[in-house]
C-alpha positions, -999 to +999 in steps of 0.1 A: -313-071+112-302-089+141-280-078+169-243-090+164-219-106+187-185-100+198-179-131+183-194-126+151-170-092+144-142-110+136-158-128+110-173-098+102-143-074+101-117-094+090-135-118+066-147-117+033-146-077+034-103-081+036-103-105+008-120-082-015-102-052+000-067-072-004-075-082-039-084-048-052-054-031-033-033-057-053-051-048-088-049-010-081-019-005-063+002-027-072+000-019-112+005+018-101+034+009-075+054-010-107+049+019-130+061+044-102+091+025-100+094+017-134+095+058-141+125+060-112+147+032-124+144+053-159+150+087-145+182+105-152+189+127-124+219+142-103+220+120-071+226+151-047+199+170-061+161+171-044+143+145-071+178+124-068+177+121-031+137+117-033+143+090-064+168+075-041+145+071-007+117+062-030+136+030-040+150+019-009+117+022+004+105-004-023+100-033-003+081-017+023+056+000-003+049-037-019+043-051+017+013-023+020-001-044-010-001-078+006-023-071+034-057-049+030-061-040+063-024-016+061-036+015+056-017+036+026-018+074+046-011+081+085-038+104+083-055+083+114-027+087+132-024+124+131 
């Protein structure tokens, strides 16, 4: 195998391997994600109580969680960060 460029990682990185990773992010997590929040908007609980406030944060976090979907390079844990 050939020796590769700076200017081939890019292309290499950020091409076809982000498509695939995008589209089966979208397939996975996505159908998961909808019956997460499916399972909150049907809960019953008392808002002051732990699973009320976690329900709670859980949906105004909504948004951000279907943004993680749209791009497969966002990364689901901060585990790397730590």
């Amino acid at each position: 195998m050939g020796r590769l460029s700076r200017s081939h990682l890019p292309q290499v990185l950020w091409g076809h391997g982000q498509t695939m990773h995008c589209k089966k992010r979208q397939d996975k997590f996505k159908t998961e994600l909808s019956i997460f929040y499916a399972w909150c908007e049907s809960t019953n609980t008392l808002p002051q109580s732990k699973l009320g406030r976690a329900i709670a944060y859980a949906l105004s976090q909504r948004e951000v969680m279907e943004n993680v979907s749209l791009d497969g390079l966002l990364e689901i844990s901060n585990n790397c960060v730590k």
